[in-house]
C-alpha positions in Angstrom: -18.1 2.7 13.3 -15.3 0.8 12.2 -13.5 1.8 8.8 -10.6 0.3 8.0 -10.1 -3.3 9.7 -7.4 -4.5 7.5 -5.4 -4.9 4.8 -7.2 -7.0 1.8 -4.7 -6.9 -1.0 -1.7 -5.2 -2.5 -1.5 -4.7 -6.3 1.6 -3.3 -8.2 2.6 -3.2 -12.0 5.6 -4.6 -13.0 7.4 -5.4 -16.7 6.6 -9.5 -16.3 3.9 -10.9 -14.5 4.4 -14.5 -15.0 8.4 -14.1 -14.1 7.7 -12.0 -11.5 4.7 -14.6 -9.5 7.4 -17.2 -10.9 10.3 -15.5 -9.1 8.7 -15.2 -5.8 7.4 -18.9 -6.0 10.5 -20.5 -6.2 12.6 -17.6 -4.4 10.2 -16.9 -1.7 7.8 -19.8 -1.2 4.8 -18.0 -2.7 2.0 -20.7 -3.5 1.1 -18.4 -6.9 -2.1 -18.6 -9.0 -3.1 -16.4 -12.2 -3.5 -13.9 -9.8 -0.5 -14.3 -7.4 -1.5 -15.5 -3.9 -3.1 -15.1 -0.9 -2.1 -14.8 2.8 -4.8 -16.5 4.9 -5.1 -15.6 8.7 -6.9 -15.7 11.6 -9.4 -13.0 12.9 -7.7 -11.6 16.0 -11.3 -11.3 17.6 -12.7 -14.6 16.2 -9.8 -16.9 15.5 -12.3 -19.8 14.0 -13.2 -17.1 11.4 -10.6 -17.3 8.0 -9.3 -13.8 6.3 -7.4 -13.5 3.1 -5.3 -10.9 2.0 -4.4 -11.1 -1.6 -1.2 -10.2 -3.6 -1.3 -10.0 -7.3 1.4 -8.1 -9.8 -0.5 -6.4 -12.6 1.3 -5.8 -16.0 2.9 -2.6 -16.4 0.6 -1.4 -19.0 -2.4 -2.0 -16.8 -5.2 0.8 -17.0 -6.6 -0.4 -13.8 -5.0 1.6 -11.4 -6.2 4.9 -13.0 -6.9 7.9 -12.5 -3.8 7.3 -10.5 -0.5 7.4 -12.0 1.4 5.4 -9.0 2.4 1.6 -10.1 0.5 0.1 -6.9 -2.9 -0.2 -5.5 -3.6 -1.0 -1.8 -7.1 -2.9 -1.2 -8.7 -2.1 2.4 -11.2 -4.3 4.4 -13.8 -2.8 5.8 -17.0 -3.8 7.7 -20.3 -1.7 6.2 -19.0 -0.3 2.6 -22.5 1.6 2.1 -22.1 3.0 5.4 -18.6 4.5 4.9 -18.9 5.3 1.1 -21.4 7.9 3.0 -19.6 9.4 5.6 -16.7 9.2 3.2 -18.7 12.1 0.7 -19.6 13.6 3.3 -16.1 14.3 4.2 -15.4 15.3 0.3 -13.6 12.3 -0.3 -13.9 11.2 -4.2 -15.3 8.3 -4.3 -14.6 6.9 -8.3 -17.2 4.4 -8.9 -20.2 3.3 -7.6 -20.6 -0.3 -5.1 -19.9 -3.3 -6.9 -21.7 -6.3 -5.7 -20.2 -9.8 -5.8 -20.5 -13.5 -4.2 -17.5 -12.7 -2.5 -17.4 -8.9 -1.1 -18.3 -5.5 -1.7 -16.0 -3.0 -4.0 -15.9 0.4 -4.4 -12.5 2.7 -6.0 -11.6 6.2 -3.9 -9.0 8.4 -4.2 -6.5 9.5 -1.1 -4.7 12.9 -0.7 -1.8 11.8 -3.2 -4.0 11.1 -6.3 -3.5 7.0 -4.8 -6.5 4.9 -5.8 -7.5 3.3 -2.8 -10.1 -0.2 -3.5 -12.1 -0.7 0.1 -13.5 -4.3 0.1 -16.1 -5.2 2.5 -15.1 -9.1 2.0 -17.7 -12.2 2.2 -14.4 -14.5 3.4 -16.5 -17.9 3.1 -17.3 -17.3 -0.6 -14.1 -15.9 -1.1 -12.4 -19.0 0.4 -13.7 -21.3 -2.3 -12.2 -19.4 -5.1 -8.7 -19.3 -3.7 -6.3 -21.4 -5.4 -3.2 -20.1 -4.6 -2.6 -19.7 -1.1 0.6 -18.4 1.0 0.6 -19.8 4.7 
């Protein structure tokens, strides 16, 4: 079985949102959105399929990274989330939530060694695709 296949987002805190997605737009070529943007690539394996990976700076007051104290979150694809949220209890990982279902992937919030919360996203990258806006290339 397959666990991680990829990486699906990175999220960070930082003092300015809006300067900070504004700063990377004009400084690095980031196409931003409210969120910040999206890298979209090619499946290695099947190169007509479209993946995304999205960035997005959170402000620094953001409660959404907790229980974690670190300023960043890292969001992993994987294939079957149901699948791995078991073998992952069964290893005594803690697992912080239970499977959230949406139009466009599968959510669910662990924990790794260093207190990190970890978001694993088993992605629906069609429905996903239509509610990109901002997208990096």
């Amino acid at each position: 079985m397959k666990r991680v296949t990829g990486i699906g987002g990175i999220f960070f805190k930082c003092k300015d949102p809006e300067k900070t997605k504004n700063w990377y737009k004009t400084h690095l070529g980031l196409d931003t959105d409210p969120y910040g943007t999206n890298f979209e690539w090619r499946n290695s394996d099947t190169p007509e399929k479209k993946g995304f990976s999205q960035w997005s700076p959170f402000k620094e007051d953001s409660k959404y990274f907790e229980p974690s104290e670190k300023d960043f979150m890292i969001n992993y694809r994987v294939e079957n989330l149901e699948k791995l949220v078991e073998v992952l209890k069964s290893e005594g990982v803690q697992v912080l939530d239970e499977i959230q279902e949406f139009p466009y992937g599968k959510f669910v919030h662990i924990l790794d060694s260093e207190g990190s919360k970890v978001q694993l996203w088993e992605p629906n990258d069609i429905e996903y695709e239509k509610l990109v806006e901002g997208r990096t290339k």
